[in-house]
N, C-alpha and C positions, 0 to 999 in steps of 0.2 A: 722071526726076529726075537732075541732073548729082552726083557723088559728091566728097567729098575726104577724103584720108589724115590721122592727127590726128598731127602729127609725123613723129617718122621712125617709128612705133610698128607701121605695116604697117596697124591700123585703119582700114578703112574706111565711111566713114558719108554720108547723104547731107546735102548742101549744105545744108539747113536740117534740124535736130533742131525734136521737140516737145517743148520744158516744160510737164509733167503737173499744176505742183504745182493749180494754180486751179482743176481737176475732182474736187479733193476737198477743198479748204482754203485759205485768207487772204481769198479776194475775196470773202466774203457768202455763203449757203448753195448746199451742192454743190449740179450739177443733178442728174437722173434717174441711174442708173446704168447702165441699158439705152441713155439716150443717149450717155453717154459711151465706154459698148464698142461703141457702132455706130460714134464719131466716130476710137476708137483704131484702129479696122479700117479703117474709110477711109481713116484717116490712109497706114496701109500700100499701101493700093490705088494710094494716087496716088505712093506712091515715097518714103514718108520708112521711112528705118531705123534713126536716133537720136533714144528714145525715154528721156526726164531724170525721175525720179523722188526720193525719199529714204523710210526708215524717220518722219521727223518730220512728213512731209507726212499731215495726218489726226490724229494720228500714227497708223501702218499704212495707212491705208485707202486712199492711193495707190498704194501699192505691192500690194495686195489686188486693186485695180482692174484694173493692168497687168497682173497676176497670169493673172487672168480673161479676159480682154481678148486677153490676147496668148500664151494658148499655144497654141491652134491653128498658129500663124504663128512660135514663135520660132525658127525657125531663119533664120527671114530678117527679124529686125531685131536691134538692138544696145539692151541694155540698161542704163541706169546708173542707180545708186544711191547713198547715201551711209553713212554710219555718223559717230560722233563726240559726238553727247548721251545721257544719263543720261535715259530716258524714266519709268523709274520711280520718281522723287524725288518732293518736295513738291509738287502741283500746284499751289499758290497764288504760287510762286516761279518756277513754270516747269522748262524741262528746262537741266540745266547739262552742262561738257562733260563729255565722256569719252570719251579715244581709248587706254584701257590698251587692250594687246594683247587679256588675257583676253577682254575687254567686244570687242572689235571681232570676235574670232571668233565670240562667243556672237550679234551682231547680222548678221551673215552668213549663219548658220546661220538664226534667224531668216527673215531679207529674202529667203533660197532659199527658202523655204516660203511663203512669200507671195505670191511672183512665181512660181510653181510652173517653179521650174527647176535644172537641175543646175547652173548656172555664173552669176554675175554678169560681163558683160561689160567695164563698166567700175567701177570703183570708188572712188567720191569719200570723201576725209576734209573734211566738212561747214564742219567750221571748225578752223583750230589750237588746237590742246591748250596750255596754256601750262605746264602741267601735265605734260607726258609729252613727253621726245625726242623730234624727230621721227625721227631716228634708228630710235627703238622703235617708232614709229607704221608707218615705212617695213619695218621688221623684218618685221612681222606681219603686211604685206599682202604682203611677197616670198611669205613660207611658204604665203600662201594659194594667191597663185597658183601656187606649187610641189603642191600638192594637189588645183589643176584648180578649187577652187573659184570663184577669181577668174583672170579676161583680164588687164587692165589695170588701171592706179594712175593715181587722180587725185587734187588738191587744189583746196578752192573757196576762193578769198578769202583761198587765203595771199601771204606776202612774200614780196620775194624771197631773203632767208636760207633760211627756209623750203621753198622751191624746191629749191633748189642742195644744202640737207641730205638733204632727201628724194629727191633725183635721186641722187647718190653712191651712196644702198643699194639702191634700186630705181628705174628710169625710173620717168620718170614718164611718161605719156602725152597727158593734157591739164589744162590749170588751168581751172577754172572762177570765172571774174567778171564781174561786173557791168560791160558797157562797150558805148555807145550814144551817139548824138550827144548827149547832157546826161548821159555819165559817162565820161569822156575821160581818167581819173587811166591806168591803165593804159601810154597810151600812154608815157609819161616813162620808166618804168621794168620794167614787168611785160615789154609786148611784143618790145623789144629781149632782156632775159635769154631767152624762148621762142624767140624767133631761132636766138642763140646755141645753146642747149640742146636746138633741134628737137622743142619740145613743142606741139604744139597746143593752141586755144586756143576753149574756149566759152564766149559771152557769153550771160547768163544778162539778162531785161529787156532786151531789145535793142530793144522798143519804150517801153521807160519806163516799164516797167507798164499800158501803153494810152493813156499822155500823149501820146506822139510819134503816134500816129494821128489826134489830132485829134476823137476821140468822149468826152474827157475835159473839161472848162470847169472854172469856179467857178461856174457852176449845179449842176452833178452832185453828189447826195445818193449819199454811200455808206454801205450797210448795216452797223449797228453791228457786224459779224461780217468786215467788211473792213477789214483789215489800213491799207490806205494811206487810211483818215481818219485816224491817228495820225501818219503819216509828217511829218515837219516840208515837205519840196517839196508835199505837198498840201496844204498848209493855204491857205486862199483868197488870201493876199497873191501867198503865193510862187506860185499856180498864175496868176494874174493879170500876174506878173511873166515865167513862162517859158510863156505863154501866144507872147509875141515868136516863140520858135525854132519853135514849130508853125505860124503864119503864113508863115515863112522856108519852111518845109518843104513847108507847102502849094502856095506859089508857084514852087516849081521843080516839085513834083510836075505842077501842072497845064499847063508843058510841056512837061511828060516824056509828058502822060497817061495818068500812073499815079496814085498815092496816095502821102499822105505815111506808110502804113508802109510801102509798096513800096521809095521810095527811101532810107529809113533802114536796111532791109535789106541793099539793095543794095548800098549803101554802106560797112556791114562788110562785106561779104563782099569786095567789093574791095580792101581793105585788106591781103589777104595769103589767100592759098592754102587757109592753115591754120586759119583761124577756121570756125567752124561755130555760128554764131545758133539758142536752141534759144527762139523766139516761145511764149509760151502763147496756148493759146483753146480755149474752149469750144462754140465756133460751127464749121460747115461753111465759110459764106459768107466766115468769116476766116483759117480754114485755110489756104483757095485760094486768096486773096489774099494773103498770107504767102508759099506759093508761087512764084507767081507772079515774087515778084520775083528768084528763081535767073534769070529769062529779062531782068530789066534789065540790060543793060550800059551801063553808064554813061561818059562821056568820059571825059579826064583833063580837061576844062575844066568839065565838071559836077562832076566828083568836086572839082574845086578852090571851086566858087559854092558847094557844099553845106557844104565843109570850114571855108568865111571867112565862111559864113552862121552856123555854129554856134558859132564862135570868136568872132563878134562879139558873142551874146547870155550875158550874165552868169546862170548858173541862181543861181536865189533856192533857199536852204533844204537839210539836210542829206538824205541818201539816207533815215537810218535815226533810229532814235531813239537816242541817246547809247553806249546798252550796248552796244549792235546794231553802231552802228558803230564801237566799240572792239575787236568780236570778228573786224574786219576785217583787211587786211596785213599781218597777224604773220608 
């Protein structure tokens, strides 16, 4: 497995990370949990060592999972996690934020005991606080890592202010968002400030949540406990509509003789150095195919048909639901 640095951070991880959260929560009931520790060990066998989890995933039982899963072997992968909601509130309202310092120690302390380890490797603030400095937010993840407890500092789905505030007190080491051939916001403003600022950058859904592979239609019944039957992009018009860019993707895929999430992979990763795609799955058979594509290299005349292929199709319908994506670029 070829590796890349996340930044100027010294972090090294491999070329493609695993997003954990779907082996315990959003997409329809988890599987087995003996499959899933056999699929996180594999995972390692074949060379992944950034491995994406949160406290909200489950909530806990992701992080419980990895816990399980991955102490035999932690010294040889990278861990990351999040912190940033209020898991204890109303459950009828859901969890709201919270990134006070206190609260972000106390879930740390926490998320070690979970993941049965002395250190979290990397450390994401889930979402901005709109509510708390980031300043203070950046504060109290310096101290941590001054205490060994935490590696790194990350931010998911913040702005760029946000960035730039949190970089000032403590590097940061990599952003985490959502960016795929059908979420291309990033590139205007986020990418260029990481440039600058030498942060690395991990795309979270980098297959579209399994749209961009092609195994998704407006046939596809999903189970009331799955998340993206509410998503407005999946509602039948819109998937009928951005139905186009998967046909686009298919047909360069097929001669490439790869797949169309091979090349959508491919694709970020060529994009710069410092990106690190973290694919979920719950399957073996799409692990390695996921893989796989660290081994496409792509032209600069493909990477341009894939670029004026995606550019040409209008996505129908919002990523999230209203709140959801309000709680986003701050």
């Amino acid at each position: 497995m070829k590796t890349r640095t996340l930044g100027n951070s010294g972090l090294s991880v491999s070329a493609l990370g695993l997003g954990c959260m779907g082996m315990s929560w959003a997409y329809g009931p988890a599987p087995e949990k003996s499959e899933m520790i056999a699929l996180l060990r594999k995972a390692v066998e074949l060379g992944v060592t950034l491995f994406d989890t949160a406290e909200v995933y489950g909530p806990y039982a992701n992080e419980e999972l990895l816990g399980e899963a991955l102490e035999p072997l932690r010294d040889q992968v990278v861990i990351a996690t999040k912190f940033g909601f209020d898991l204890a509130g109303d459950p009828k309202t859901g969890p709201h934020f919270n990134s006070k310092p206190d609260h972000i120690r106390d879930v740390v302390d926490a998320s070690l005991k979970r993941l049965r380890t002395d250190r979290i490797d990397l450390l994401y603030q889930h979402r901005v606080d709109p509510e708390v400095p980031m300043e203070d937010v950046a504060g109290a993840v310096r101290d941590l890592i001054a205490a060994g407890k935490v590696k790194h500092f990350g931010l998911s789905e913040a702005g760029a202010q946000s960035i730039r505030r949190a970089h000032a007190v403590q590097p940061v080491t990599a952003l985490q968002s959502e960016y795929s051939l059908w979420q291309r916001e990033p590139e205007a403003e986020i990418l260029p400030l990481l440039a600058e600022l030498q942060i690395g950058f991990v795309p979270y859904s980098p297959l579209g949540r399994g749209f961009l592979t092609g195994a998704i239609t407006t046939e596809t019944e999903f189970d009331k406990n799955d998340f993206r039957a509410r998503l407005p992009r999946f509602q039948q018009d819109a998937m009928a509509a951005n139905a186009k860019l998967v046909e686009l993707m298919q047909g360069i895929a097929a001669q490439l003789e790869a797949s169309a999430a091979q090349v959508a992979l491919a694709w970020l990763l060529a994009q710069h150095d410092w990106i690190v795609p973290i694919p979920g799955t719950t399957k073996l058979a799409r692990l390695q195919e996921n893989l796989a594509a660290t081994d496409l290299n792509l032209t600069i005349e493909q990477l341009s048909a894939i670029d004026e292929a995606s550019k040409a199709v209008e996505i129908v319908g919002a990523r999230y639901l209203p709140a959801m994506e309000a709680a986003t670029g701050r």
